[in-house]
Predicted model as a PDB file, atoms N, CA, C, CB and O in Angstrom, pLDDT in the B-factor column:
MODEL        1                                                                  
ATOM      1  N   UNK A   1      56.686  55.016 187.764  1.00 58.00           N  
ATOM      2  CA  UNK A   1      57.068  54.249 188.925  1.00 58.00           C  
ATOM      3  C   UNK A   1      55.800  53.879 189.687  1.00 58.00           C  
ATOM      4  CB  UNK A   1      58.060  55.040 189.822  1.00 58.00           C  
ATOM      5  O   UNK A   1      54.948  54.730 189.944  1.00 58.00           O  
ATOM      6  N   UNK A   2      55.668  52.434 190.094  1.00 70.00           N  
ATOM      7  CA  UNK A   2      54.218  52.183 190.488  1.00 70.00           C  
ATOM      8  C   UNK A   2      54.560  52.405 191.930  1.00 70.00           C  
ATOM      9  CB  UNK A   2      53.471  50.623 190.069  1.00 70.00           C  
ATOM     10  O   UNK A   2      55.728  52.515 192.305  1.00 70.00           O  
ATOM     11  N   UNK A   3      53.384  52.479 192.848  1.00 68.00           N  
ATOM     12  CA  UNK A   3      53.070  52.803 194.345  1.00 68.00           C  
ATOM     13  C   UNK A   3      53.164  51.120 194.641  1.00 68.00           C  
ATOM     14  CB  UNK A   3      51.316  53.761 194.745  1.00 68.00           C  
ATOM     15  O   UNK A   3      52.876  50.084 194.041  1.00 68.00           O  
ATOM     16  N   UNK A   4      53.805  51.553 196.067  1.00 78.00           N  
ATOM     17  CA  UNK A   4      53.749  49.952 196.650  1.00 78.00           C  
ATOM     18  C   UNK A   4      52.285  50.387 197.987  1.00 78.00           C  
ATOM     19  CB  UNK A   4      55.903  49.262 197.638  1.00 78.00           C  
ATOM     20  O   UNK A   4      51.438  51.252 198.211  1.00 78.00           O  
ATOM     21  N   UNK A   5      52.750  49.229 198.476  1.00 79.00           N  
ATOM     22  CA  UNK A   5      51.911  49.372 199.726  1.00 79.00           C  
ATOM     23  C   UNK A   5      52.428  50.451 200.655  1.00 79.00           C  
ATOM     24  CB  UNK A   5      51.862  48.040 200.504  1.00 79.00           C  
ATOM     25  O   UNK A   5      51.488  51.023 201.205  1.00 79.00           O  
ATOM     26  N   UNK A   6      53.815  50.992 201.068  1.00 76.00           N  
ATOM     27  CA  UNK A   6      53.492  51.114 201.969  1.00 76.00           C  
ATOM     28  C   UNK A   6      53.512  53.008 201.354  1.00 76.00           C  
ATOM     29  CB  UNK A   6      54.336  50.265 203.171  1.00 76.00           C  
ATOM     30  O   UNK A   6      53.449  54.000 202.081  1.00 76.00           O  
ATOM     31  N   UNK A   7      53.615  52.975 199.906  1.00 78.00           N  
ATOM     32  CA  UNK A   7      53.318  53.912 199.984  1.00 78.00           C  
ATOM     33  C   UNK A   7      51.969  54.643 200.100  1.00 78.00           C  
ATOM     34  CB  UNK A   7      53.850  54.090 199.355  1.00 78.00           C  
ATOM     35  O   UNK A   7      51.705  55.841 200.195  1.00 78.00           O  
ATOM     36  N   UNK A   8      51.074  53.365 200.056  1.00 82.00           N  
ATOM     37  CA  UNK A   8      49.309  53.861 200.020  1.00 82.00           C  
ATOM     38  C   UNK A   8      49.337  53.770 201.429  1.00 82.00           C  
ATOM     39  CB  UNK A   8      47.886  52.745 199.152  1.00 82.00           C  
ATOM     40  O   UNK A   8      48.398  54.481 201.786  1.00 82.00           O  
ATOM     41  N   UNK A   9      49.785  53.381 202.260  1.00 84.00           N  
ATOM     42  CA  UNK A   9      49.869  53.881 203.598  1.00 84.00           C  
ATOM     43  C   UNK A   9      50.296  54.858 204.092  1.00 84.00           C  
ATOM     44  CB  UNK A   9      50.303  53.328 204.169  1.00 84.00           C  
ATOM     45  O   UNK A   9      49.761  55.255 205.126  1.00 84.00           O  
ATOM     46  N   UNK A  10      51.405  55.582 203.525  1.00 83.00           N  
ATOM     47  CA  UNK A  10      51.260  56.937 203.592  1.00 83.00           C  
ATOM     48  C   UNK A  10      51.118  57.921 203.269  1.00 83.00           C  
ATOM     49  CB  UNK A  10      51.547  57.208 203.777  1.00 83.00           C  
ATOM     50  O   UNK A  10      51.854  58.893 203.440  1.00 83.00           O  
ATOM     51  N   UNK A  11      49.970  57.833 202.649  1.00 83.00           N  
ATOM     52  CA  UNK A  11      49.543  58.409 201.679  1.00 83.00           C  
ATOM     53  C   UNK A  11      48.336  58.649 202.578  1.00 83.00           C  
ATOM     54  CB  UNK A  11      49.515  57.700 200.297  1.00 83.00           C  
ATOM     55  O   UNK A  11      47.949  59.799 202.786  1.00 83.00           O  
ATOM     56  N   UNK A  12      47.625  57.404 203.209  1.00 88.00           N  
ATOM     57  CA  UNK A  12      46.536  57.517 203.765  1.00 88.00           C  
ATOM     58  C   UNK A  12      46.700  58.093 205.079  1.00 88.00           C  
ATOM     59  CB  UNK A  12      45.930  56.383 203.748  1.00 88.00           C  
ATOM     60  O   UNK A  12      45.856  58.836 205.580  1.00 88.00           O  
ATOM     61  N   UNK A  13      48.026  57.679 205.771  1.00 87.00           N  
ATOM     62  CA  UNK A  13      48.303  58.608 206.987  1.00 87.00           C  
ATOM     63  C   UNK A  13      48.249  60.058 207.073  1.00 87.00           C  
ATOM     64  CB  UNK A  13      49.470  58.403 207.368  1.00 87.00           C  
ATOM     65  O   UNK A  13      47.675  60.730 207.929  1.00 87.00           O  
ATOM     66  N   UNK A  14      49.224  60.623 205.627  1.00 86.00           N  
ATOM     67  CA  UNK A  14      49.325  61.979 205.243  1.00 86.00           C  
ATOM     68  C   UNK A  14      47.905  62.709 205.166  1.00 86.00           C  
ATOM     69  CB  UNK A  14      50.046  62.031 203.901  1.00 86.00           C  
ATOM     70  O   UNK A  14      47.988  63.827 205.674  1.00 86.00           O  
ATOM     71  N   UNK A  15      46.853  62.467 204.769  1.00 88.00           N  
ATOM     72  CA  UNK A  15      45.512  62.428 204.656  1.00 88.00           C  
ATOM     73  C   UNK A  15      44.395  62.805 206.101  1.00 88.00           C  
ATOM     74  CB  UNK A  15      45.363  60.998 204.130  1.00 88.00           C  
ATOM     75  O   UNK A  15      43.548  63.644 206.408  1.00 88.00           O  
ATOM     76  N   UNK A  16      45.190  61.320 206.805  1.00 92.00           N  
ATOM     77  CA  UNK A  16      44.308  61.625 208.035  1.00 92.00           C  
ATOM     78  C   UNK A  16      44.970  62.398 208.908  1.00 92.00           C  
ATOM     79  CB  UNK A  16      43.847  60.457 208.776  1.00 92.00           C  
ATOM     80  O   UNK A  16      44.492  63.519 209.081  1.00 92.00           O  
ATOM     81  N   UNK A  17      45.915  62.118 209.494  1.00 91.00           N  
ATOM     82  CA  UNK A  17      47.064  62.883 210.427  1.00 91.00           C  
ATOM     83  C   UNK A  17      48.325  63.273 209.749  1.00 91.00           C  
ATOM     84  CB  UNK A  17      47.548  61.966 211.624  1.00 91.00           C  
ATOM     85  O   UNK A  17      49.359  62.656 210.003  1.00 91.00           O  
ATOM     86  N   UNK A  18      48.309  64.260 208.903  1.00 91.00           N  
ATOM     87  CA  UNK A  18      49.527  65.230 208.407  1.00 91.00           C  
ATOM     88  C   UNK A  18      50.636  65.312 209.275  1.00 91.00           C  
ATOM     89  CB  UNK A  18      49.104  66.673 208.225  1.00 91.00           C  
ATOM     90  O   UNK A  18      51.614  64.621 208.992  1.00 91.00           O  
ATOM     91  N   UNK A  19      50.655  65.751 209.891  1.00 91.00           N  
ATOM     92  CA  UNK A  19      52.166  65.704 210.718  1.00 91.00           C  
ATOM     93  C   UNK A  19      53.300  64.544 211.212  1.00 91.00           C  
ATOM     94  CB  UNK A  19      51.866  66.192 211.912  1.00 91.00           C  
ATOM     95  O   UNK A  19      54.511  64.463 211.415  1.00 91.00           O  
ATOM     96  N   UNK A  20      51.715  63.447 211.282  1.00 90.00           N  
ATOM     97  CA  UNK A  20      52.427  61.875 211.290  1.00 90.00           C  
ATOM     98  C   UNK A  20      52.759  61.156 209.895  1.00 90.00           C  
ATOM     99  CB  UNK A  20      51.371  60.790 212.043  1.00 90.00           C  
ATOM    100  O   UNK A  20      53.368  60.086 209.883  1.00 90.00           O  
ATOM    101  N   UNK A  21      52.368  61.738 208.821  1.00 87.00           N  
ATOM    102  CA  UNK A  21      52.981  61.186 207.904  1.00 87.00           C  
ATOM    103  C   UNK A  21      54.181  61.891 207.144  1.00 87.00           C  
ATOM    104  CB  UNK A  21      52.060  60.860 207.157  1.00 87.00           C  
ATOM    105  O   UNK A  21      54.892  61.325 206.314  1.00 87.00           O  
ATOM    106  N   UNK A  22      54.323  63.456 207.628  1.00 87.00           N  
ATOM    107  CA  UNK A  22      55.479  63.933 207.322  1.00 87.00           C  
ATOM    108  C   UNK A  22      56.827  63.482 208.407  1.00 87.00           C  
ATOM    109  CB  UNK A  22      55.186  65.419 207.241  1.00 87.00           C  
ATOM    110  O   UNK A  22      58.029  63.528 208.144  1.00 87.00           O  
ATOM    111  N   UNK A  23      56.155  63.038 209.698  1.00 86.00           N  
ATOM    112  CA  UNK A  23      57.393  62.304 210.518  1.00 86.00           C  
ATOM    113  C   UNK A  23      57.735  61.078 210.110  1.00 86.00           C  
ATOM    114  CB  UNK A  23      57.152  62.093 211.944  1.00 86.00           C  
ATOM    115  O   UNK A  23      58.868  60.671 210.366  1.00 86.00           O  
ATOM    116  N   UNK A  24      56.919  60.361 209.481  1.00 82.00           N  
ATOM    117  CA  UNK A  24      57.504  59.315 208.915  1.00 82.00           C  
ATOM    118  C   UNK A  24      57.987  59.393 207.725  1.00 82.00           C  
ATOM    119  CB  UNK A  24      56.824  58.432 208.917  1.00 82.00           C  
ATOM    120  O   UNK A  24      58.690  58.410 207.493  1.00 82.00           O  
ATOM    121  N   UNK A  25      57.912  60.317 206.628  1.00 81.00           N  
ATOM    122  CA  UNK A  25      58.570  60.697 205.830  1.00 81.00           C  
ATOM    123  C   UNK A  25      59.873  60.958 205.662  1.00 81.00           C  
ATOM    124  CB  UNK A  25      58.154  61.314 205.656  1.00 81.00           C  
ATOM    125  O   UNK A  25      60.749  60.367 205.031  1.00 81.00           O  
ATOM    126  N   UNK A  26      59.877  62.603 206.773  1.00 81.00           N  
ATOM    127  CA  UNK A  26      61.068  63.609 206.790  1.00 81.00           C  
ATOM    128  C   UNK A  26      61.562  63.577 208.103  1.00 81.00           C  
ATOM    129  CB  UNK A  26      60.707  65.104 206.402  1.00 81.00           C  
ATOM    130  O   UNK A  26      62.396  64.411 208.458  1.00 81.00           O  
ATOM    131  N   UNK A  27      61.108  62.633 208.935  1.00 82.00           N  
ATOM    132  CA  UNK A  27      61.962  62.912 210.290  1.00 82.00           C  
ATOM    133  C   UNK A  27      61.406  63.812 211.071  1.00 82.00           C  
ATOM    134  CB  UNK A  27      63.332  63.413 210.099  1.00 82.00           C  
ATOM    135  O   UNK A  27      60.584  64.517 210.485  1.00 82.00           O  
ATOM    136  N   UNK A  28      61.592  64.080 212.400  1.00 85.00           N  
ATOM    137  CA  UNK A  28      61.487  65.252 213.240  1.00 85.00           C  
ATOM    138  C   UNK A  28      62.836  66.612 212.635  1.00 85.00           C  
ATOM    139  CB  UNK A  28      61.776  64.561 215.050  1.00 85.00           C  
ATOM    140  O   UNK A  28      64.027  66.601 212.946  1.00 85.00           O  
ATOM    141  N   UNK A  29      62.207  67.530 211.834  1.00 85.00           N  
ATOM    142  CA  UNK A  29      62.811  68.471 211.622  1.00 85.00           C  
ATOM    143  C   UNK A  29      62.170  69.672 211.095  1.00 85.00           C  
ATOM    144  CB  UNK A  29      63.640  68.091 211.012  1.00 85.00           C  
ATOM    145  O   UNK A  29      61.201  69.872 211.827  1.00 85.00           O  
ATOM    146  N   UNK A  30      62.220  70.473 210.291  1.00 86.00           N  
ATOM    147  CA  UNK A  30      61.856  71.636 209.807  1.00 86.00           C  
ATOM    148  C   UNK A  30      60.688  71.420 209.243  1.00 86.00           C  
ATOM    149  CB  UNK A  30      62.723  72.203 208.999  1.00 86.00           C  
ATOM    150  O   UNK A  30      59.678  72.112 209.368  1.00 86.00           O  
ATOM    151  N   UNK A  31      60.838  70.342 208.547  1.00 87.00           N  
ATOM    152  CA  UNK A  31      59.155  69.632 208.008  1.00 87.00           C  
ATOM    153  C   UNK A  31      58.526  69.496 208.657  1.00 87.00           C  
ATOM    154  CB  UNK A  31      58.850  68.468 207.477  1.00 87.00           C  
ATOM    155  O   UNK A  31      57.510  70.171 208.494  1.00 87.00           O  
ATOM    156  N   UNK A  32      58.539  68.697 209.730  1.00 89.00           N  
ATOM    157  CA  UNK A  32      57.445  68.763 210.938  1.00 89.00           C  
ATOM    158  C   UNK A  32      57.253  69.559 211.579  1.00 89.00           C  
ATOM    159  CB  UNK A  32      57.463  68.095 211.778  1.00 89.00           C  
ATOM    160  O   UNK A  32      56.451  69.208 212.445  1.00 89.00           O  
ATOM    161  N   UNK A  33      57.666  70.911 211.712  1.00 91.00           N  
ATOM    162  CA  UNK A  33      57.521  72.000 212.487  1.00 91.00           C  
ATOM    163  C   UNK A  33      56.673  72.693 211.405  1.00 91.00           C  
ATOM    164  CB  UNK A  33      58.896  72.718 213.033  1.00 91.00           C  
ATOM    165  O   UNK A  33      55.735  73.224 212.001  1.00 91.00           O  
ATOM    166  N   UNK A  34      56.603  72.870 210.415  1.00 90.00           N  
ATOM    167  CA  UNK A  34      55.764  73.478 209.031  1.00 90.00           C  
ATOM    168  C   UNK A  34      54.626  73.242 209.326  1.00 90.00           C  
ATOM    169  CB  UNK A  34      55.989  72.890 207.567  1.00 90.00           C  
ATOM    170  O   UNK A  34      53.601  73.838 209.656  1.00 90.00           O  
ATOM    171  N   UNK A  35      55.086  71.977 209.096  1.00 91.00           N  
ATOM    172  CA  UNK A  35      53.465  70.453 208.602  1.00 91.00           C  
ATOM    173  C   UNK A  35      52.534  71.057 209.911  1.00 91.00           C  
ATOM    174  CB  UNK A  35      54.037  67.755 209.011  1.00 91.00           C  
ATOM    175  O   UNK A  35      51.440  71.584 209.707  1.00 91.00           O  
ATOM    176  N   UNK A  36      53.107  70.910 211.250  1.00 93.00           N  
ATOM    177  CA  UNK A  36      52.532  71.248 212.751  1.00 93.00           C  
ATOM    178  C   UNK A  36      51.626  72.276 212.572  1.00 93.00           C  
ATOM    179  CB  UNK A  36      53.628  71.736 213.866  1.00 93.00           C  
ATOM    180  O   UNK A  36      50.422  72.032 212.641  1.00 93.00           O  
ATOM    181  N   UNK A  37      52.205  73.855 212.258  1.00 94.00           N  
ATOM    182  CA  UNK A  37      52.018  75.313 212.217  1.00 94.00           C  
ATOM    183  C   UNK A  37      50.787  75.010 211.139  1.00 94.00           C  
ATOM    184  CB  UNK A  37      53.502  76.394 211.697  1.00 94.00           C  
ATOM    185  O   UNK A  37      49.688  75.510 211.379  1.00 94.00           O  
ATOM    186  N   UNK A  38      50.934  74.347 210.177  1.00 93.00           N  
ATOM    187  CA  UNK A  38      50.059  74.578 208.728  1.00 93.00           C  
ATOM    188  C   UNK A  38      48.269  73.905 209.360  1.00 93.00           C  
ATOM    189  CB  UNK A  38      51.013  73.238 206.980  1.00 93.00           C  
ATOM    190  O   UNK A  38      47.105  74.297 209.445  1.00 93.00           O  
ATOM    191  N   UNK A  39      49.110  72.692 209.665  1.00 93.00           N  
ATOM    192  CA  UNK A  39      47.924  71.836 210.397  1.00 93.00           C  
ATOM    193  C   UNK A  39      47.059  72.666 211.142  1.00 93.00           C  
ATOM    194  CB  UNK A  39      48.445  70.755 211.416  1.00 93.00           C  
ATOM    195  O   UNK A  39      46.038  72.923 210.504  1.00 93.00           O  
ATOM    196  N   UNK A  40      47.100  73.170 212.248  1.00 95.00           N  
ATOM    197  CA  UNK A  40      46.670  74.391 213.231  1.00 95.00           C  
ATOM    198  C   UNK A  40      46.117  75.346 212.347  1.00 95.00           C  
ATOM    199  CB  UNK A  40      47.901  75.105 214.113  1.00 95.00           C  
ATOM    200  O   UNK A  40      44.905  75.561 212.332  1.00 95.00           O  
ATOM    201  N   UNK A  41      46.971  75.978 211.558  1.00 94.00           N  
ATOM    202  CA  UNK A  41      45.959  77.415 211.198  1.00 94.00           C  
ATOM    203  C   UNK A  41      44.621  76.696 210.096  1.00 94.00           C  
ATOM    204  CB  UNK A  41      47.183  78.990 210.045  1.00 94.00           C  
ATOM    205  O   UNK A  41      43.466  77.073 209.897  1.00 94.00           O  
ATOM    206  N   UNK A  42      45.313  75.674 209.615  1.00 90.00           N  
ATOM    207  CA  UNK A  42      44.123  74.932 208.747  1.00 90.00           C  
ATOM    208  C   UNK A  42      44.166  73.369 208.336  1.00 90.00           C  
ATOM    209  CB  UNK A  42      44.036  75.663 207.374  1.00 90.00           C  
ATOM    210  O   UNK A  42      45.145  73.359 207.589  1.00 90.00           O  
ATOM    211  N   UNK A  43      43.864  72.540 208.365  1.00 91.00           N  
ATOM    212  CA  UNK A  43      43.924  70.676 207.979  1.00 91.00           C  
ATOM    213  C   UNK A  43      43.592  70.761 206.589  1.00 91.00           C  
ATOM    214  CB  UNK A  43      42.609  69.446 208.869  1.00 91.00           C  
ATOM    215  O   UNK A  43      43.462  69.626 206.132  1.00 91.00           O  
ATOM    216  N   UNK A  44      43.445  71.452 205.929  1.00 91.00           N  
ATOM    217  CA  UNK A  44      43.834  71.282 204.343  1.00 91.00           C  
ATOM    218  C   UNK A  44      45.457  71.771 203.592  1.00 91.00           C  
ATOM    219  CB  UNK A  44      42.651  72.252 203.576  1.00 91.00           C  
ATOM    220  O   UNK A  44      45.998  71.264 202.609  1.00 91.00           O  
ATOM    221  N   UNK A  45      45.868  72.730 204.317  1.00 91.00           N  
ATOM    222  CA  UNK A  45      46.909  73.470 204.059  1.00 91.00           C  
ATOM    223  C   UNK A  45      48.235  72.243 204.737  1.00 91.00           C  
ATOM    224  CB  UNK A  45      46.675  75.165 204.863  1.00 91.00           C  
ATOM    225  O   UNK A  45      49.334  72.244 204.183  1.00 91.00           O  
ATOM    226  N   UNK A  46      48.000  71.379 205.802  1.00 90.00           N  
ATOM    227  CA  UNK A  46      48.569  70.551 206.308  1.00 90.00           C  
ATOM    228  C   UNK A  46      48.409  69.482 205.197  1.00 90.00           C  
ATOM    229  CB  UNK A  46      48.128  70.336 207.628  1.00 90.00           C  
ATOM    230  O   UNK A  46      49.408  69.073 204.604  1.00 90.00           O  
ATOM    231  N   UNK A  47      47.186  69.031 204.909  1.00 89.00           N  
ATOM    232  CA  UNK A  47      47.345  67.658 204.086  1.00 89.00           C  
ATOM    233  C   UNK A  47      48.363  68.041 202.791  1.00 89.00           C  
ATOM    234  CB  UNK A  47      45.665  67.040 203.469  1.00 89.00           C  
ATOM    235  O   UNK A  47      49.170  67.217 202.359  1.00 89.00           O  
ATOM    236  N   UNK A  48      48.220  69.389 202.235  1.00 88.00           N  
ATOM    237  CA  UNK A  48      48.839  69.921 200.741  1.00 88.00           C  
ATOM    238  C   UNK A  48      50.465  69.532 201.391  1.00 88.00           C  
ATOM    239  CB  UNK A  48      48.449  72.084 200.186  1.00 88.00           C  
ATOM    240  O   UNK A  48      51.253  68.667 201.009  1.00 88.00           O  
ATOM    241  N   UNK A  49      50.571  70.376 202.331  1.00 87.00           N  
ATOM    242  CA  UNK A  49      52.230  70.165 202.475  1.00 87.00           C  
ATOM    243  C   UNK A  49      52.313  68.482 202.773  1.00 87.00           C  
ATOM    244  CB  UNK A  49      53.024  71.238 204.013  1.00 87.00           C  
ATOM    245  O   UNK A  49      53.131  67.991 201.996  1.00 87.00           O  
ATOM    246  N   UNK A  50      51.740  67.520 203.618  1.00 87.00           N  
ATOM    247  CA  UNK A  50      52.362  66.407 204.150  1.00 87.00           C  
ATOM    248  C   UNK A  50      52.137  65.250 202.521  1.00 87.00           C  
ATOM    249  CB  UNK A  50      51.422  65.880 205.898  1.00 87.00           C  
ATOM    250  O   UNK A  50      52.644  64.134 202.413  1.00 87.00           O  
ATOM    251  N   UNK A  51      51.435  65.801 201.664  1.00 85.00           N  
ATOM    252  CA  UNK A  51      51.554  64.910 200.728  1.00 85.00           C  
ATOM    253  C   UNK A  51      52.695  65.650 199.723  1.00 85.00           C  
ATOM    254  CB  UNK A  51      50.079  64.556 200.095  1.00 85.00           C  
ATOM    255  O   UNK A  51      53.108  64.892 198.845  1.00 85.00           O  
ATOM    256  N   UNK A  52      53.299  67.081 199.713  1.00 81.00           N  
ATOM    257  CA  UNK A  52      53.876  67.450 198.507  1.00 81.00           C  
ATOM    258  C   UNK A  52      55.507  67.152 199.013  1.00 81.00           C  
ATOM    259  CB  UNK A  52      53.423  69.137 198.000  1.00 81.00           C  
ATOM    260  O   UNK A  52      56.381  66.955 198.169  1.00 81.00           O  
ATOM    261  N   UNK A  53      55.832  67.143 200.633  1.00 67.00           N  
ATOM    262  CA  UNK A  53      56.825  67.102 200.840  1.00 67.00           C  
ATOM    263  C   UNK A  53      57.638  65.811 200.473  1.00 67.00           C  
ATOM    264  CB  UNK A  53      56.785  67.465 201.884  1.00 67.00           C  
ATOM    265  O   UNK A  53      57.275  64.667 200.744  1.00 67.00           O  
ATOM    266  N   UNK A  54      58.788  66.157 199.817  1.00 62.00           N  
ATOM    267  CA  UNK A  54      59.664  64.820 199.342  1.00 62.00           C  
ATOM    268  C   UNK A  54      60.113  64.039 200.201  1.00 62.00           C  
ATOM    269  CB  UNK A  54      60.803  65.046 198.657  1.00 62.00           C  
ATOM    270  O   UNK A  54      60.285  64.456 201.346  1.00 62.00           O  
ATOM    271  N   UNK A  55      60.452  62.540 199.815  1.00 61.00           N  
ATOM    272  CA  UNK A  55      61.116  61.935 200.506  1.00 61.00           C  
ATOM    273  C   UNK A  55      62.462  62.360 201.212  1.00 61.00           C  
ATOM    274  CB  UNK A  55      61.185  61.094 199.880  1.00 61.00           C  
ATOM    275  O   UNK A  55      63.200  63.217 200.725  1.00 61.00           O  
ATOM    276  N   UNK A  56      62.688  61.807 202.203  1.00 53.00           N  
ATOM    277  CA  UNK A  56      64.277  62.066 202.859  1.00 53.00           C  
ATOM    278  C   UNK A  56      65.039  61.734 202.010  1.00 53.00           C  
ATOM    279  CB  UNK A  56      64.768  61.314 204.113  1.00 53.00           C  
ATOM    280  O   UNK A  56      65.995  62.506 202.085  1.00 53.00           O  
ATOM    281  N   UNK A  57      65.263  60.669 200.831  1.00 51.00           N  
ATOM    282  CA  UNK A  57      65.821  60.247 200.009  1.00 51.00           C  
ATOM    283  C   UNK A  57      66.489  60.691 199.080  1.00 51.00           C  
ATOM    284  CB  UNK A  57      65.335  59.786 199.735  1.00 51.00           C  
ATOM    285  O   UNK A  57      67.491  60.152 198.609  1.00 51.00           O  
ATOM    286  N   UNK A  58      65.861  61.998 198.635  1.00 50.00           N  
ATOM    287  CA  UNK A  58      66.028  62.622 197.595  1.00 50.00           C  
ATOM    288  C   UNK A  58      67.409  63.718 198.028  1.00 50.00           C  
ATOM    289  CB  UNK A  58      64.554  63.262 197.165  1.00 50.00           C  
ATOM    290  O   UNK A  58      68.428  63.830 197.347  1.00 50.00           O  
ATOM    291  N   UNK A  59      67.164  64.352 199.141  1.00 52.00           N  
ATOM    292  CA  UNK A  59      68.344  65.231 199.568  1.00 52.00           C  
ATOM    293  C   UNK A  59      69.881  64.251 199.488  1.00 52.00           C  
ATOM    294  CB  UNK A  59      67.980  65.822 201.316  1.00 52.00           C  
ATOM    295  O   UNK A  59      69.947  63.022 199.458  1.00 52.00           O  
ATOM    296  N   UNK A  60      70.664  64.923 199.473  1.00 49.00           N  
ATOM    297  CA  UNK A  60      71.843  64.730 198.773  1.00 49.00           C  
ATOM    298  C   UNK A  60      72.400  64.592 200.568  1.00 49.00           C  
ATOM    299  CB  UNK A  60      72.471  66.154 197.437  1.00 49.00           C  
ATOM    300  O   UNK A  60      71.968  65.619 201.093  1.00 49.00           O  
ATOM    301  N   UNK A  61      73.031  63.893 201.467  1.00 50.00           N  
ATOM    302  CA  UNK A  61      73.430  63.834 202.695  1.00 50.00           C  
ATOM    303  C   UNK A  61      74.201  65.146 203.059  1.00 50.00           C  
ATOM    304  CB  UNK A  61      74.190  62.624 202.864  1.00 50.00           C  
ATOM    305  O   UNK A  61      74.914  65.692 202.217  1.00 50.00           O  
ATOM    306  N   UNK A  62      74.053  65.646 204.320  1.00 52.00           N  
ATOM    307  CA  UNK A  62      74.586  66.644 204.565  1.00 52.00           C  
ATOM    308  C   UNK A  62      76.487  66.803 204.565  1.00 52.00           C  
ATOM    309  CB  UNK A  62      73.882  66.854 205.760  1.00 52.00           C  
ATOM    310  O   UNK A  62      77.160  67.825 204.430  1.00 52.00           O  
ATOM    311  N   UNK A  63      76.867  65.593 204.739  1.00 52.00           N  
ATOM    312  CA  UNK A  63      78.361  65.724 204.079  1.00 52.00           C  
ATOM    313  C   UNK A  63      78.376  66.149 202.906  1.00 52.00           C  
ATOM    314  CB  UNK A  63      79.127  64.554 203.971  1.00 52.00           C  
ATOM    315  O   UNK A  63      78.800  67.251 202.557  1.00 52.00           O  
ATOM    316  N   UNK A  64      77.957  65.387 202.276  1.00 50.00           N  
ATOM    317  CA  UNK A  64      78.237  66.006 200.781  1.00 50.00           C  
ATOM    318  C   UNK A  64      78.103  67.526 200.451  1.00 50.00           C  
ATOM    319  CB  UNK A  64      77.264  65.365 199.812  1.00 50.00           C  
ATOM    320  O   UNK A  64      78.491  67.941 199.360  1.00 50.00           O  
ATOM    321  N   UNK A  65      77.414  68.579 201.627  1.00 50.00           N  
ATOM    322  CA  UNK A  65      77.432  69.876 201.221  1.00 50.00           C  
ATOM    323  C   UNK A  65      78.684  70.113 202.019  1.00 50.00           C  
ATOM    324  CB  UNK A  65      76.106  70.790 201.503  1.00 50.00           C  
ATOM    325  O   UNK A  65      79.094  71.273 202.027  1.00 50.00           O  
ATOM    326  N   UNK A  66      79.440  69.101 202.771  1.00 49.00           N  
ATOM    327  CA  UNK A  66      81.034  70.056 203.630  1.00 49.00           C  
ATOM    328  C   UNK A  66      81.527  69.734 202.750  1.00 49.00           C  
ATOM    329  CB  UNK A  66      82.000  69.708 205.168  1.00 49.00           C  
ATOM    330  O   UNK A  66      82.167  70.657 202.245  1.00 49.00           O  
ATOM    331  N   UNK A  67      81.624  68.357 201.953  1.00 50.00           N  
ATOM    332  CA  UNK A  67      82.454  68.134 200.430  1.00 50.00           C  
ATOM    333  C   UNK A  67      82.700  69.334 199.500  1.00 50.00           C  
ATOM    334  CB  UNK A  67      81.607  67.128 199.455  1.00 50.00           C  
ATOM    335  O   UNK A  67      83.773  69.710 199.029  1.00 50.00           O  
ATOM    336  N   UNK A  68      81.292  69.926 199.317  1.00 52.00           N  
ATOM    337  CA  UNK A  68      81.558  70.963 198.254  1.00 52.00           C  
ATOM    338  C   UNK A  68      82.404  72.336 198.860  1.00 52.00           C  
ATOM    339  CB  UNK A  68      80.034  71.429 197.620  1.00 52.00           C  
ATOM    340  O   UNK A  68      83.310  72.947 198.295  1.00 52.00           O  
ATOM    341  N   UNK A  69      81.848  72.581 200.082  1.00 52.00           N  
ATOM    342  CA  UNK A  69      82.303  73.532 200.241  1.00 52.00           C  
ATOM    343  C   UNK A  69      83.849  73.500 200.657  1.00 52.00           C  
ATOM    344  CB  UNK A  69      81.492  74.056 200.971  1.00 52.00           C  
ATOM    345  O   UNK A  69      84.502  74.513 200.408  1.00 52.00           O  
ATOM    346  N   UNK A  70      84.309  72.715 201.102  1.00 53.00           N  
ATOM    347  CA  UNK A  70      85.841  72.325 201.493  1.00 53.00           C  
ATOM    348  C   UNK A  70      86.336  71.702 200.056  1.00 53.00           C  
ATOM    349  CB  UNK A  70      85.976  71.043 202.936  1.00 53.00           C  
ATOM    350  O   UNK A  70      87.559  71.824 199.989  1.00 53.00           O  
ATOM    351  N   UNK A  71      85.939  71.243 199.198  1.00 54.00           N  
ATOM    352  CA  UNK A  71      86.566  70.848 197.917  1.00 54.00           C  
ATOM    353  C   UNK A  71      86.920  72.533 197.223  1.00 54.00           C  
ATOM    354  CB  UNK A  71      85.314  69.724 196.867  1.00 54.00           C  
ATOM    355  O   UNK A  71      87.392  72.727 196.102  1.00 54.00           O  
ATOM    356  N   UNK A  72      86.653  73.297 197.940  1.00 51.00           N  
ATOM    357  CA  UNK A  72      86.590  74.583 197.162  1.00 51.00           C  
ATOM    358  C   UNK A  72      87.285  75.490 197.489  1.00 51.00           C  
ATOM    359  CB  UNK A  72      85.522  75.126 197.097  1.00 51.00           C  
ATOM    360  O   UNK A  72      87.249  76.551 196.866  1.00 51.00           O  
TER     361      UNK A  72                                                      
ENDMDL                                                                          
END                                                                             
């Protein structure tokens, strides 16, 4: 799968300011509270997480986990 633009943009954000490219990634949530903590104790340990963390895309919507569990 080739990289578009805007993924070399965040790619390059993730790079310079970690926490801003995991908010534009993953949202204000558990990721950005990580990405934050990691950043602080070290800016390499921040860049590892803000480039390894997945897209929002990939998670399955949070209905779909009341689906399973009420289908059950």
């Amino acid at each position: 799968m080739p990289f578009t633009a805007s993924d070399v943009c965040k790619i390059i954000v993730a790079i310079l300011l970690p926490p801003v490219g995991v908010l534009l990634e993953r949202g204000f949530g558990s990721d950005f509270c990580i990405n934050v903590l990691l950043t602080i104790l070290g800016y390499i340990p921040g860049i590892i997480h803000a480039l390894y963390a997945p897209p929002n895309t990939l998670r399955p919507p949070r209905s779909y986990h009341l689906y399973i569990i009420l289908k059950f």
